[in-house]
C-alpha positions as CSV (number, residue, x, y, z in Angstrom):
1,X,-2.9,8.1,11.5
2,X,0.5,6.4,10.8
3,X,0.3,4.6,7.7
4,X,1.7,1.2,5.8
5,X,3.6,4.0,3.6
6,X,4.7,5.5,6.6
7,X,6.2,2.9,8.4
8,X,8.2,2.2,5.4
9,X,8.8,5.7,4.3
10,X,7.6,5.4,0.8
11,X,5.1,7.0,-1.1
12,X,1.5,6.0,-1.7
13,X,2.6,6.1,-6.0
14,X,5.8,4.0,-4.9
15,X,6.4,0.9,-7.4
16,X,6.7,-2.7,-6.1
17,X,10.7,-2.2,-6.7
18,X,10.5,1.0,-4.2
19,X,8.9,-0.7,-1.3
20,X,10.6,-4.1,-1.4
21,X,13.6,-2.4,-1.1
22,X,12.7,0.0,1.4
23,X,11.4,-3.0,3.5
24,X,14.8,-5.1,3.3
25,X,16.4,-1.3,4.1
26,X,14.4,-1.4,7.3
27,X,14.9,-5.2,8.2
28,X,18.9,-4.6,7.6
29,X,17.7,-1.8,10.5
30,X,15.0,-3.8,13.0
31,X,16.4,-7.4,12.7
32,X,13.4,-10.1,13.8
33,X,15.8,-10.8,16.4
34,X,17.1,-7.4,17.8
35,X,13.9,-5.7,17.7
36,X,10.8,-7.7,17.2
37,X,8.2,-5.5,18.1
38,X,9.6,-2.9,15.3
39,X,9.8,-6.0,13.2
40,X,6.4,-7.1,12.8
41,X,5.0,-3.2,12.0
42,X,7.4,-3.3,9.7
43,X,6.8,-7.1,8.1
44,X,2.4,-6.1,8.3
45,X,3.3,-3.0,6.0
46,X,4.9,-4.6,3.8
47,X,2.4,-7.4,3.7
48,X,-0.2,-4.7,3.1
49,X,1.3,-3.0,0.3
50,X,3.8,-5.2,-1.8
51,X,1.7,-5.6,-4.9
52,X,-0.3,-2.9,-6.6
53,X,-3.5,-4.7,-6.0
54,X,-2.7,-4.9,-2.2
55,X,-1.7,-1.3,-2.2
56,X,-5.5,-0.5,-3.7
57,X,-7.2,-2.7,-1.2
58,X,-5.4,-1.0,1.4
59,X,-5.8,2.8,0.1
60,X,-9.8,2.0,-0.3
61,X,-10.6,0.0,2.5
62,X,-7.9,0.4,5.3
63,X,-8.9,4.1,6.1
64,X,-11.2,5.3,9.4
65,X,-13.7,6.1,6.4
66,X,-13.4,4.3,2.8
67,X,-14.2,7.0,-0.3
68,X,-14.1,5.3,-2.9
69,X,-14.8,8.3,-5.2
70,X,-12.4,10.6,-3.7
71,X,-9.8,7.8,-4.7
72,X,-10.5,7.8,-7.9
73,X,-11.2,11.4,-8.8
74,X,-7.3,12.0,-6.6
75,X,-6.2,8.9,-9.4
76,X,-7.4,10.3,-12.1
77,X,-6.6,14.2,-11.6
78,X,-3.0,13.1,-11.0
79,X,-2.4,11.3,-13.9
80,X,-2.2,8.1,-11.7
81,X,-5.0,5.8,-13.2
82,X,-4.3,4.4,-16.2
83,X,-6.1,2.1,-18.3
84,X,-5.2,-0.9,-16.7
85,X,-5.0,0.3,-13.4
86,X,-8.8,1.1,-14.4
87,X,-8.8,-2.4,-15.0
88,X,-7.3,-3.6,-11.8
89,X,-9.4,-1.3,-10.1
90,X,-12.3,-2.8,-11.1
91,X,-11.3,-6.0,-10.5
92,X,-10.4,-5.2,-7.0
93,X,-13.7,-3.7,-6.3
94,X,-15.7,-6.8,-7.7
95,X,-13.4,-9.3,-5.4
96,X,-14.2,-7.3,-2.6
97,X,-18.1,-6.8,-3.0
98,X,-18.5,-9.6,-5.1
């Protein structure tokens, strides 16, 4: 399954800086105008991904089968998840089961 880190060839650690300017490397590549279809895959990653709140949403619930525990034991025995990503974590599970 191709990705939103794969279509703009970052990592899934990558900081907002890293994709935003992976993005505008791939619009300079597949202008809205000369390739449109290329475009818009490109334009919904980024969408997906830009902020590290998005990038959480999109690593827990835009997979064929959501693990939620498996995310944060891969977080947590990388070193990833810090204190206030624990935070922001949290706070992006309550939004989205409220």
């Amino acid at each position: 399954m191709i990705t939103a880190f794969d279509i703009l060839g970052v990592n899934i650690d990558a900081t907002n800086d890293e994709i935003k300017k992976a993005y505008l490397q791939k619009v300079k590549i597949y202008s809205p105008e000369q390739a449109p279809d290329e475009f818009k895959k490109i334009r919904s990653a980024f969408d997906l991904i830009n902020t590290e709140t998005k990038r959480i949403k999109y690593q827990l619930f835009n997979t064929d089968m959501p693990n939620i525990f498996a995310f944060v034991e891969d977080s947590l025995s990388a070193g990833k998840l810090q204190a206030t990503n624990e935070k922001l974590l949290t706070k992006v599970l309550l939004e989205t089961h409220g």
